[in-house]
Steps between C-alpha positions, in 0.01 A plus 500: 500500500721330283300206454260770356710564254557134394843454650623161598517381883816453464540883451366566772827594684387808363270573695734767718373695186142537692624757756579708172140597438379633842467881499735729448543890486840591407450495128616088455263306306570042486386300218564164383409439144399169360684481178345223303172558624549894445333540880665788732363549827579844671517602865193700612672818509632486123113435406364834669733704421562394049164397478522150439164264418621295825738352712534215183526599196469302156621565169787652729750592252254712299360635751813668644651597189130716429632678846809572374644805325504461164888617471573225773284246358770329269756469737252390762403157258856506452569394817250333572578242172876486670386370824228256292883327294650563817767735382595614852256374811495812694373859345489846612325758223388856563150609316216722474151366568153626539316515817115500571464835416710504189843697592817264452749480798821405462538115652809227530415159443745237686464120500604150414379215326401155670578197266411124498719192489549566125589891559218630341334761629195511692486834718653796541502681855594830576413860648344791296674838676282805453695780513267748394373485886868390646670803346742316421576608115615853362206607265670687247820197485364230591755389724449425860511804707695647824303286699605160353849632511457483863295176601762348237813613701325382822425197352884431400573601834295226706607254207905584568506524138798732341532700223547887350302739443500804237328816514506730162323785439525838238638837534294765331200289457308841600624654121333144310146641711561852410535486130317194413245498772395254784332257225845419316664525806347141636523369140860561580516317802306233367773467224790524757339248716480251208823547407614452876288151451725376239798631606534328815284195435279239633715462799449831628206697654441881374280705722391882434618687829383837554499847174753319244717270699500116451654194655631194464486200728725161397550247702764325255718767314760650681596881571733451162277369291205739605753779427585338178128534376469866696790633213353362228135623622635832531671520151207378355303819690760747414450389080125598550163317502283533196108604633267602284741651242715628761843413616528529875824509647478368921857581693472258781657437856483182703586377837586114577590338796485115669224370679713244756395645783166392667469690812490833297144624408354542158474866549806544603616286199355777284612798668836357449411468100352828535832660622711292263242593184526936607921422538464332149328820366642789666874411493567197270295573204310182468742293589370159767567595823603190686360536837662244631849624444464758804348233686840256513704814539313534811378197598159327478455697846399780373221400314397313780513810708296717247242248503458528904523899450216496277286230765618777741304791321202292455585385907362873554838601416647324771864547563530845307610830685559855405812683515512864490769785389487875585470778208654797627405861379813644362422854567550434870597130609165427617259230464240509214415129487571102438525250258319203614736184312378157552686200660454122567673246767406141542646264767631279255595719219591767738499895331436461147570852318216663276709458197484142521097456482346870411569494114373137451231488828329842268451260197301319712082554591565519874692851486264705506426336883855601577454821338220606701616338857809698412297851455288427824788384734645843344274739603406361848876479547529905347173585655649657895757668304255696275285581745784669691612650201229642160810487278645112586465319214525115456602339156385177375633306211250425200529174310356499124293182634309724724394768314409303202222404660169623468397583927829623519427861577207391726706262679757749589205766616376205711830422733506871534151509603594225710777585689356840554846620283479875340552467099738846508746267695559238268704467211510191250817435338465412092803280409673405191298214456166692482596616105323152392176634550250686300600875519143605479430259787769577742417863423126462604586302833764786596277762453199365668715448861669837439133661458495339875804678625730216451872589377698297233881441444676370255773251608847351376485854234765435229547095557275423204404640125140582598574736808521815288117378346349450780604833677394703175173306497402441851366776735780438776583686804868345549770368356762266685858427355650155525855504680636331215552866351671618830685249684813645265425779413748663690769455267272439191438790263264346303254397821545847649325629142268219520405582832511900433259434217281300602432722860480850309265370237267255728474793760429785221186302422407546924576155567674409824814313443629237780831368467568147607863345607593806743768252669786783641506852636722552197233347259259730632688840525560478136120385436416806669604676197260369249104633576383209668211496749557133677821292604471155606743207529701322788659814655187560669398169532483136358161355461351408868208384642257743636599425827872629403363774316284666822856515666690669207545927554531758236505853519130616543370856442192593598286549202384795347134606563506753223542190244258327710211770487591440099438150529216527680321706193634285257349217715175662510509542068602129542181406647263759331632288189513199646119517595393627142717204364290239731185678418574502092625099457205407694245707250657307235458168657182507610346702179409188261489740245955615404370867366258571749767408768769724286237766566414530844939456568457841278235656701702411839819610321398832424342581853803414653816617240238792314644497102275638284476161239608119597481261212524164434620425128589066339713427275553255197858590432389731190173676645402648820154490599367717790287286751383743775561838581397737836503870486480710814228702522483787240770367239348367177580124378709643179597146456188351418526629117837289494412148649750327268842589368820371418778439761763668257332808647657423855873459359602838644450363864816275440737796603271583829467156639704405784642204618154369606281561234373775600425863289529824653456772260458849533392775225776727492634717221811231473263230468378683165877494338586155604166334452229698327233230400500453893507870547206546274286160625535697842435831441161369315361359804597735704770266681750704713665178665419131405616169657456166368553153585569223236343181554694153385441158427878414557633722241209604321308815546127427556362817617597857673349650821520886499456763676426868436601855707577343795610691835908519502473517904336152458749327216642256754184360597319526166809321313480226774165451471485527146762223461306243741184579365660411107664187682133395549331597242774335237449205676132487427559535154748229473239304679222563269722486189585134608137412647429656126807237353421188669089559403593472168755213505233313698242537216742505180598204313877570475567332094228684365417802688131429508289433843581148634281243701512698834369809275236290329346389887495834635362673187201196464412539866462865507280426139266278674423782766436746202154309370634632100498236216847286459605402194827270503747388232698149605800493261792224439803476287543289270830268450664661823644177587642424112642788539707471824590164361641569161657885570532540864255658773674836439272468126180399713581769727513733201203306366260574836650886465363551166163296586477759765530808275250326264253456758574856679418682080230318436334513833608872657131521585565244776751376727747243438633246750718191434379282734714173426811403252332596198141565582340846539211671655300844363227634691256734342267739728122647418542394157129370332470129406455621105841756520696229662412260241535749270882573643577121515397421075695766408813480732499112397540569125797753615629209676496230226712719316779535702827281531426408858247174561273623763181274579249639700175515633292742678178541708267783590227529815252792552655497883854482639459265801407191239879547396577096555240420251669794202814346624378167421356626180772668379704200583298184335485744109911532605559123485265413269689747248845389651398107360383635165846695440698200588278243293636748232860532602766203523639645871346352811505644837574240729 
């Protein structure tokens, strides 16, 4: 093949270079590229998939450079003339090019030029990397992604090759989406990530990890020097970045550490920056967090030993066991349950405490496995017990990394299902940690496996700032008190009025309170003191296997069977509810159409709760709209008058909503004094008792579910129901508000607002089905490109933006789409071939006298489906102008 291409036998030692060309699928595309003859010749695969005339290709240079993306295009050449004086002899370059069906993909270029006796060049070799199918690049940065990060470490390991590693990320990056919105919000990370570029230089490797965290990979700076360029990053953040007229101010945190050690996996490489990036946040305000520093205080063992925990988990949790710890019932010394705590010994590392691995090992993907062979080894450990006793109850520790994500709740339903383990005998532990999720989020989850029966405590109370906001915001049925707060308190004023406190106002809300570190008889008698409902800690028992734990006694009492004929009523609400719930989420899912699910949940909510009105009302933050609304037989749909009105008129319900969101009002002659534009709303609809559930979209209102005259005998089961059902039903509108977000970003060209080229290919085949006439306008700016060179392309950005607004006045009788850099599309429907001409003389005179050179060119056909040849049309008058205006004007596009 290279004789083909005129090379000389004697470069034939080349000819390893064949193998290049035979197909691949991975996304790598060889070439070899004949640089005084200007002859490339591409592997197979490269030709299918960009389009190319052939495997050889003449006039090569030009040829590529048509492919090309016209903002990539000079530096492309550029290159390309290096290589040619032989500048440097190996290249890598990153660029956008067209494939066969017109879209660019992003695409990495690597290679080196071949020279003759004289060192001139004669080819240049290399690999084209596609990484719009690899997946290798971050769209919205540019960098490589997550998964580079990864194959790179791996690589480095194999290779024994050393060096450090950064990871730096934002706090607060959620306030930058809120105010600005999601579109400045990557314009900001694209700024940030070019500033990372040139901060840490050629010699590094930035990647775009996962939400707003970055990191760096060097393989010749040390830890010092990295830190070095971290400070002076983060200064640079903290004085603001200037974004479209806007100074941004970033307040980063950043985790380092060493990479010396090849035996430790990648992943565990980043949990360990993932541990040292949330120590660098949460307790050293941005500071670097050297990993490495607790790694020589304890050895390079340790990290070797985290690395064979976490092959352990994903070894089907192989070495890990379960400890367990009585909760005793204060009232009378007997058993009410167990906390299930996990535990890990290894014959070489022997018994490695939880401390050691839990808060990095839930950093890492593979906790959620641990999380859920914790739960399951929990309940079939719990499971005798319960069925011995209705009231045992087992507790199970929650880590943030498991309920963030999304099959969470189903997951947990399924090990219960599984193990055959009753949901009223479980209760999951919240910790500390849990605060760094979305409120909204953690509130839905909780609520969903209490609608199931499950109970939910909140652990380690008082140890951190957000204890107090989670217990006012999340529906929980008990609170647990860290023995930090007791283990002196019995010479310690101040923790006896912490402790006094914190019992008498957690248990005035009907919360049970269990109080950990019960270590002495002493301890204990003057717990009893405080209104506490559990004790545990060592004086009963240290954690023990469950083998132990079968063999410990406590003082039993037999239960009581008047509670129990209670609990069995309450469990037959439960599953009354329960069934409606099941029946309700599965009208709404299989209903294609969101209101007519919303109104068959109302018709099954009224047989079974019997209000006289549900309703269903969305919100916009300023104006509520009412979306459906049942009646029960008999009542008259007053609301119907009053589909739309402003959510100022709910601002009253602020001083009857409880912790939960929820509004229960009643119309009572005190109502009238304290709130009379609520007394009067209800007393003209005839409203004697109303509840109402607000819907969120984190901490936005989007809608209200309501209820009207409801039974009081039933208010346990309609309020449960009520809240599931608006758990569902919010969730659908979140859904379609983003289906309804992403539709448009898909079609919308982000500079100018107009429809872009995805719009313009949906829109033309859904004209050709319509058999109407098509008239089409091809437009294209003039001196774009003299205008990026002389002023910037901020002015040819603001030059396109104003083309666009031209376009969109003149032409509001069409649609507008900018299809490429500078050119545009209108379509015109069921217009006549004498009004469209009509339309186009006098819109063209408007034209001519504006300050922006437009040419253009359009086309008109008595039917849609000939839409190539208007196209076409439209196109040839377009260029044909275009030449006369520059035969006129000294500027050429090049």
């Amino acid at each position: 093949m290279l004789n083909q291409l005129g090379v000389s036998e004697s470069s034939l030692i080349f000819s390893g270079l064949l193998a290049a060309f035979s197909e691949t699928n991975d996304g790598r595309y060889y070439f070899i590229y004949d640089v005084k003859n200007d002859i490339i010749r591409w592997s197979k695969a490269a030709v299918s998939f960009f389009g190319l005339p052939g495997e050889m290709v003449t006039h090569a240079k030009q040829d590529w450079l048509n492919r090309v993306h016209i903002e990539d295009c000079a530096s492309v050449s550029n290159e390309m003339e290096i290589l040619c004086r032989r500048e440097r002899e190996h290249s890598i370059l990153r660029f956008r090019v067209k494939d066969r069906n017109g879209s660019y993909v992003t695409c990495e270029c690597s290679g080196s030029a071949v020279c003759d006796e004289e060192q001139r060049v004669l080819y240049f070799a290399g690999t084209l990397v596609n990484y719009g199918i690899q997946s290798r690049i971050d769209t919205v940065t540019g960098l490589p992604n997550l998964y580079t990060f990864f194959n790179d470490l791996k690589d480095d390991r194999k290779k024994l090759r050393s060096g450090s590693v950064m990871l730096i990320g934002s706090s607060r990056f959620a306030e930058i989406n809120d105010v600005y919105g999601y579109s400045f919000g990557n314009q900001v990370l694209l700024t940030f990530a070019e500033m990372l570029r040139q901060q840490f230089g050629e010699d590094c490797t930035v990647y775009r990890m996962e939400g707003v965290k970055f990191a760096i990979l060097s393989h010749t700076r040390t830890v010092e020097e990295l830190e070095k360029r971290y400070d002076m990053l983060r200064y640079g953040t903290r004085q603001g970045l200037e974004i479209r007229d806007c100074r941004i101010h970033l307040f980063l945190a950043g985790g380092i550490m060493p990479i010396n050690e090849f035996n430790i996996s990648s992943h565990t490489v980043y949990s360990c920056l993932l541990y040292a990036y949330s120590d660098s946040k949460d307790r050293h305000q941005g500071e670097l967090v050297k990993f490495h520093n607790r790694i020589s205080q304890q050895s390079k063992r340790w990290l070797e030993e985290l690395n064979v925990i976490r092959e352990c988990v994903i070894d089907g949790c192989r070495g890990f066991y379960l400890c367990y710890q009585p909760i005793i019932r204060v009232k009378d010394g007997t058993l009410a349950g167990m906390e299930a705590l996990i535990r890990w010994k290894n014959d070489v590392y022997g018994e490695v405490s939880p401390n050691d691995f839990i808060s990095i090992l839930e950093k890492d993907t593979v906790f959620p496995e641990l999380g859920a062979w914790i739960l399951r080894q929990a309940c079939i450990d719990a499971k005798p017990f319960a069925d011995r006793d209705p009231y045992f109850i087992v507790n199970v520790n929650l880590s943030y990394a498991q309920i963030e994500r999304s099959n969470f709740a189903d997951g947990v339903m399924a090990i219960l299902k599984e193990t055959g383990y009753n949901p009223s005998n479980l209760c999951l532990e919240l910790t500390e940690r849990c605060r760094i999720l979305d409120e909204n989020m953690l509130s839905d989850k909780v609520c969903t496996l209490r609608s199931q029966g499950i109970r939910f405590a909140l652990d380690d109370f008082g140890t951190g700032y957000s204890s107090l906001n989670l217990l006012r915001k999340m529906p929980i049925d008990e609170v647990k008190i860290d023995r930090q707060f007791v283990k002196d308190i019995l010479g310690n004023r101040v923790d006896q009025n912490i402790i006094n406190g914190l019992t008498n106002t957690v248990t005035s809300t009907g919360k049970a309170i269990c109080i950990e570190g019960v270590e002495t008889e002493e301890l204990k008698d003057f717990l009893r003191h405080y209104p506490a409902t559990y004790f545990q800690g060592y004086l009963y028992s240290k954690p023990v296997p469950i083998e132990e734990f079968k063999n410990l006694r406590f003082e039993r009492l037999a239960p009581d069977m008047s509670k129990r004929k209670t609990i069995e009523e309450m469990k037959t609400i439960n599953e009354k509810t329960n069934h409606v719930i099941l029946n309700c989420a599965r009208m709404l899912h299989e209903e294609e159409n969101f209101l007519d699910g919303v109104s068959k949940i109302m018709t099954e909510m009224g047989r079974v709760i019997h209000p006289e009105r549900i309703y269903l009302a969305t919100s916009d933050g300023k104006t509520a709209t009412l979306e459906k609304e049942w009646c029960a037989p008999g009542i008259k749909r007053e609301h119907v008058a009053y589909r739309q009105f402003p959510v100022s008129c709910f601002d009253w319900w602020k001083d009857y909503m409880d912790k939960d969101g929820v509004v229960i009002v009643r119309n009572t002659p005190q109502l009238a004094e304290v709130a009379p534009i609520g007394a009067k709303h209800m007393t003209k609809y005839h409203i004697k008792q109303e509840m109402v559930v607000l819907l969120y979209d984190h901490d936005r209102v989007i809608g209200y579910l309501g209820i009207n005259n409801y039974r009081d005998v039933e208010l346990i089961n309609t309020r449960n129901l009520l809240q599931t059902i608006a758990l569902f039903i919010a969730a659908e509108i979140r859904n379609q508000n983003l289906i309804h977000q992403l539709t448009r970003l898909s079609r919308e060209d982000q500079l100018t607002g107009c429809g872009n080229r995805n719009a313009f290919d949906e829109d033309i085949r859904a004209m050709e089905c319509d058999e109407k006439s098509l008239g089409m306008v091809f437009a294209d700016l003039n001196g774009l490109k003299a205008t990026n060179d002389n002023f910037g392309h901020g002015k040819g950005d603001q030059l396109i933006v104003e083309a666009a607004d031209l376009l969109a006045s003149l032409y509001d009788e069409g649609k507008l789409y900018r299809v490429g850099g500078d050119e545009f599309i209108v379509t015109f429907s069921g217009f006549s071939q004498d009004e469209f001409d009509h339309l186009m003389q006098e819109r063209v005179h408007s034209l001519s006298e504006s300050t922006v050179n437009i040419s253009l060119g359009w086309g008109w056909a008595s039917d849609s489906t000939t839409r190539k040849k208007v196209q076409s049309e439209a196109e040839q008058m377009m260029y044909h102008r275009k030449a006369q205006y520059y035969r006129l004007h000294d500027r050429r596009r090049r």
